[in-house]
C-alpha positions in Angstrom: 86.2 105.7 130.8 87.5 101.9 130.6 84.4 100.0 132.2 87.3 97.0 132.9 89.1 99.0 135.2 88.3 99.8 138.7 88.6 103.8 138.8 89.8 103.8 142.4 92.7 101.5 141.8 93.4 101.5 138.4 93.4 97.8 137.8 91.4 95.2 135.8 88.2 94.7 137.5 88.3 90.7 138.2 87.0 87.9 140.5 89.9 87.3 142.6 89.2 91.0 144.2 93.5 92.5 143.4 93.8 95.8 143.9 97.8 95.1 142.9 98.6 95.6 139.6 101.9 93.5 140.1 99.9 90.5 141.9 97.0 90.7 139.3 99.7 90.0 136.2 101.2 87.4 138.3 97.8 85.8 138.7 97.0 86.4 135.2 100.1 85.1 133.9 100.0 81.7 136.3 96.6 80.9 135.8 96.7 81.5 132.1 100.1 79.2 131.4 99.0 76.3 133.0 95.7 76.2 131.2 97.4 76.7 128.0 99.0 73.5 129.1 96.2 71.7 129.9 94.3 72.9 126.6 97.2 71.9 124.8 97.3 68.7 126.0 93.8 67.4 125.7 93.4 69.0 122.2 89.2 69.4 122.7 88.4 71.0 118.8 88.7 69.1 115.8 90.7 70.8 113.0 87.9 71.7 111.3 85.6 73.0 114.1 88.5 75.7 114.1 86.5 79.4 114.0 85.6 82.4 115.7 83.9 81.1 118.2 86.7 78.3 119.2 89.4 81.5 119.7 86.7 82.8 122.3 86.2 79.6 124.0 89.3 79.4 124.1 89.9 83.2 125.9 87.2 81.8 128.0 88.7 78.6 129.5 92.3 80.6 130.1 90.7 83.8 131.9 87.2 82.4 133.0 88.9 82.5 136.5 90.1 85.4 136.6 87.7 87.7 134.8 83.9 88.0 134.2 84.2 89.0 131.0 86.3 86.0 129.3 85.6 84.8 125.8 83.5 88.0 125.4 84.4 90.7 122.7 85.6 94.1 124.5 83.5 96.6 123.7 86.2 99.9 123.6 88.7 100.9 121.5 92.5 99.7 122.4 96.1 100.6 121.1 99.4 99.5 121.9 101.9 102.3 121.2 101.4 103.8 117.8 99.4 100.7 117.1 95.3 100.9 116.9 93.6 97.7 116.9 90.2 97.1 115.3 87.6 99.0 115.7 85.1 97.1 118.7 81.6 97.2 116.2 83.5 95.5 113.5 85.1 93.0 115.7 82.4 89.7 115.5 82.3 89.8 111.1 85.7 90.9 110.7 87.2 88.2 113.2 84.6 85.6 111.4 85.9 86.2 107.8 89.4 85.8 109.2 88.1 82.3 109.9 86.5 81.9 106.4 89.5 82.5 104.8 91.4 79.7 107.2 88.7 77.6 106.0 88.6 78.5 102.3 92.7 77.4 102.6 91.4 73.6 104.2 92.6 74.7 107.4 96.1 74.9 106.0 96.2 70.9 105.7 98.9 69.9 103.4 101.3 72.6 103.2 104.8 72.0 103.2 107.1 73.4 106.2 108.0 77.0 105.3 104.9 78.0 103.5 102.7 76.7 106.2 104.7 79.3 108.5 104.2 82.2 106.4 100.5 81.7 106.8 101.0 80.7 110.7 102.6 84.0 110.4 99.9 85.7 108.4 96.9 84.6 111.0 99.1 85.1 113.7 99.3 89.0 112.0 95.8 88.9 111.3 94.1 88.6 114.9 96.3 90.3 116.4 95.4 93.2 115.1 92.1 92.1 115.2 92.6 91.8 118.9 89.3 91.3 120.1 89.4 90.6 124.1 90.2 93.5 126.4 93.0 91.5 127.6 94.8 88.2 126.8 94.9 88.3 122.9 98.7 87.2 122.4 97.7 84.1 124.9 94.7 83.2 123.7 95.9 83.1 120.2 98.9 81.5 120.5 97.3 78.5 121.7 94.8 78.9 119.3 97.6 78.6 116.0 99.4 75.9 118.7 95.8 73.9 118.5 95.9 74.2 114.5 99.9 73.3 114.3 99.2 70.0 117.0 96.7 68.9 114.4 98.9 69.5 111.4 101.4 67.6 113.1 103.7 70.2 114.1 104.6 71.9 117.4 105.1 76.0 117.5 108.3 76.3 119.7 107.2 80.7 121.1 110.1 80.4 123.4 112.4 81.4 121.0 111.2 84.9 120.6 111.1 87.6 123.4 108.1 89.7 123.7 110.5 92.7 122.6 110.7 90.6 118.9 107.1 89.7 119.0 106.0 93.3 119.7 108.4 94.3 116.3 107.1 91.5 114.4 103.6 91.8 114.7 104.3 95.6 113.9 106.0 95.0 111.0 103.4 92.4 109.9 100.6 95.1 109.1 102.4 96.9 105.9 102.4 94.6 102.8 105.4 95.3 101.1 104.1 93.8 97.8 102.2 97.1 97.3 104.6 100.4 97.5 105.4 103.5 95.5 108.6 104.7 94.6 109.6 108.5 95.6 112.8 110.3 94.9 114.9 112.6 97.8 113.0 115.3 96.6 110.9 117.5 94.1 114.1 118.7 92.0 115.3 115.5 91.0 112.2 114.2 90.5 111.7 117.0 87.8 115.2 116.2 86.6 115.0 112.2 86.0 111.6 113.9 84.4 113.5 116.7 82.4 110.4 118.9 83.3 111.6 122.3 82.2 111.3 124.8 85.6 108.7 127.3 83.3 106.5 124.7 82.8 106.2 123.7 86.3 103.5 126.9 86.4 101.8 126.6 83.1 99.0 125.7 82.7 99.2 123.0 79.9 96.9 120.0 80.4 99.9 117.3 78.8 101.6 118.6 82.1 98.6 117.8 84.2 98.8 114.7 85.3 102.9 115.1 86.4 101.8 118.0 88.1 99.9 115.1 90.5 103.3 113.4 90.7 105.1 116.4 91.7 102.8 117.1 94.0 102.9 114.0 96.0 106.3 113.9 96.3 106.2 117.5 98.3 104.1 115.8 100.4 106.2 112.8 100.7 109.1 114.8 101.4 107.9 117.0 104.1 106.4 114.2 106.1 109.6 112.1 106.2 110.9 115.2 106.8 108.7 116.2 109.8 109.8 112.4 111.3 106.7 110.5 110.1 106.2 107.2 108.5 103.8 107.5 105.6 102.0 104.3 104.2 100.0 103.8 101.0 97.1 102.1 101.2 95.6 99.7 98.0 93.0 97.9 97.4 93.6 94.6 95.9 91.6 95.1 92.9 93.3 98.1 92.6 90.8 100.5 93.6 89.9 102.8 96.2 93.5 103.9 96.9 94.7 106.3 99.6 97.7 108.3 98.9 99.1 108.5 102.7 98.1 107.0 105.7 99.9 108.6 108.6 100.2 108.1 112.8 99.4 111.1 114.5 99.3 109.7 118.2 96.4 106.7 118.3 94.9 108.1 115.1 95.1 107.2 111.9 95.3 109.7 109.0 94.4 109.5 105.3 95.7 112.0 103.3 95.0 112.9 99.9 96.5 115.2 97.4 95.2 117.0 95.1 97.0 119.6 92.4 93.9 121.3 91.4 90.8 123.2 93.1 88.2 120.1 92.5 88.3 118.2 96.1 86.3 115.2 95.1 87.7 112.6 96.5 85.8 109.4 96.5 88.3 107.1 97.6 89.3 108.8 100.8 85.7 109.3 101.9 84.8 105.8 101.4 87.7 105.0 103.4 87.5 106.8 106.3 83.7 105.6 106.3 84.5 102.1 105.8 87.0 101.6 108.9 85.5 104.4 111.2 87.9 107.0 110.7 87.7 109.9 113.2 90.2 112.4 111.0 91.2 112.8 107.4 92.9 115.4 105.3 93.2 116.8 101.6 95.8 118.7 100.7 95.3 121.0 97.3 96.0 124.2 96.2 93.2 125.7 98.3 93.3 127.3 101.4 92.2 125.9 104.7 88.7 124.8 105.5 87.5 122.2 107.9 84.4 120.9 105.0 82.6 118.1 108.0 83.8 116.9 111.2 86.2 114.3 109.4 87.7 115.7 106.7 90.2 118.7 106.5 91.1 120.8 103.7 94.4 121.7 103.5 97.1 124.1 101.5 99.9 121.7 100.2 102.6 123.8 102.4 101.5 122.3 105.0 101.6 118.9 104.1 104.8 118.2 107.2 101.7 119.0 109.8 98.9 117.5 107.8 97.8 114.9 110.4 98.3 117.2 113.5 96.1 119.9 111.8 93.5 117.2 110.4 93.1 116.1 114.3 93.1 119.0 115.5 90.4 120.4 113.3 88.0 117.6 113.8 88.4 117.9 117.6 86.8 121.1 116.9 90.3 122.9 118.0 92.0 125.7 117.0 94.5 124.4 115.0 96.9 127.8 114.9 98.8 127.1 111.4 101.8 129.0 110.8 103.4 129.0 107.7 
């Protein structure tokens, strides 16, 4: 279903006619290198003309002969790996506000060595998961921040990194880890550091509500580690609107909320999943399962260790076969 690809052979669609896939990198990569050269060495955008639309002129002038479709925003979904890139209908105002916010910092003019690499970094981060050419992003951009350093008056040696580290950094860049929650090994020393009585762990006192919450979370912590995930926490910075886990189950993405009671309202999580497109999401409560819309998936906490599987599952209008 890739309109890029030629179905009978598999390969990019592109104006040099390879059917190869092998001689249509090669191309890609020799055509693509020397124009980085050549952009790099005549320097054609001011510092501040820097935008948007100067990363997609600059796609255009690497892969103009090689592809029809250069300097043009893909119009599909991509991933690499675990990682999903931007959504394709956010792509133009997302990829524009990146650009605003270069601007708001003066194009990064006056920053001293090391801090003007952490927000090299943070851009670099930034549109690369952005990624918004069907092929060519790590090119493209890289000459893009090279552009920026040349007019700061610095030169970006990428040389020095192999496309293993860049593939690790770039992962690693996504997850701020200025915003995190702390969990114990498991639910019995959490109640211990709490000194939480084991007969009130049932009762129905509302002083013993809100640790209930806490408990709670850290079963479902537990038994995701446990079932070999990596579960995030997502937070706004104002504070607001946060997600409790965000999961990988194959290319998707899942929010998961918990909840200790029988009231599912959950504000947060749907505003989420409608805000960046979400296909799958999951609440976990004391409840039994129900699929409530297409998206979301209600689920008993003691299956929080296959809470994304059955949340994909369930929206893919599957039969999810639970077993306890």
């Amino acid at each position: 279903n890739d309109p890029y690809v030629d179905p009978n052979t598999g390969v990019l669609r592109n104006l040099l006619g390879i059917t190869d896939a092998v001689e249509l990198e090669k191309a890609d990569h020799d055509f693509s290198y020397a124009l980085m050269a050549d952009l790099l060495e005549g320097q054609p955008y001011r510092l501040v003309q820097i935008s948007f639309a100067v990363l997609r002129d600059v796609h255009r002038r690497l892969f103009q002969d090689l592809y029809a479709w250069a300097g043009e925003l893909r119009t599909i979904e991509v991933s690499k790996g675990n990682t999903r890139f931007a959504f394709s209908q956010y792509l133009d105002t997302l990829g524009s506000d990146i650009f605003v916010h270069l601007a708001d910092e003066g194009w990064l003019r006056g920053l001293e060595r090391s801090r003007l690499i952490g927000r090299l970094a943070y851009y670099y981060s930034e549109l690369n998961i952005l990624h918004p050419f069907r092929e060519g992003n790590g090119r493209a951009i890289r000459t893009l921040l090279s552009l920026l350093a040349q007019q700061l008056g610095w030169i970006i040696n990428w040389d020095d990194m192999t496309a293993e580290e860049n593939i690790e950094a770039t992962s690693f860049a996504y997850a701020n880890d200025a915003v995190f929650k702390l969990f114990t090994l498991d639910v019995g020393l959490l109640g211990a550091i709490g000194r939480v009585p084991v007969e009130t762990l049932l009762s129905p006192d509302a002083l013993f509500r809100e640790f209930r919450g806490a408990l709670a979370e850290q079963l479902v912590c537990q038994e995701l580690v446990a079932a070999g995930l990596e579960p995030f926490y997502f937070a706004r910075d104002d504070s607001r609107g946060e997600i409790d886990f965000l999961v990988q189950a194959g290319h998707d993405l899942v929010p998961i909320e918990v909840k200790v009671g029988t009231n599912l309202a959950a504000r947060s999580l749907t505003n989420f999943v409608a805000k960046n497109g979400l296909d799958h999401a999951a609440k976990l409560s004391l409840l039994p399962y129900r699929a409530s819309s297409p998206v979301m998936t209600n689920l008993p906490l003691y299956w929080a260790s296959r809470a994304a599987e059955l949340a994909v599952a369930a929206s893919a209008h599957a039969d999810p076969e639970p077993t306890r």
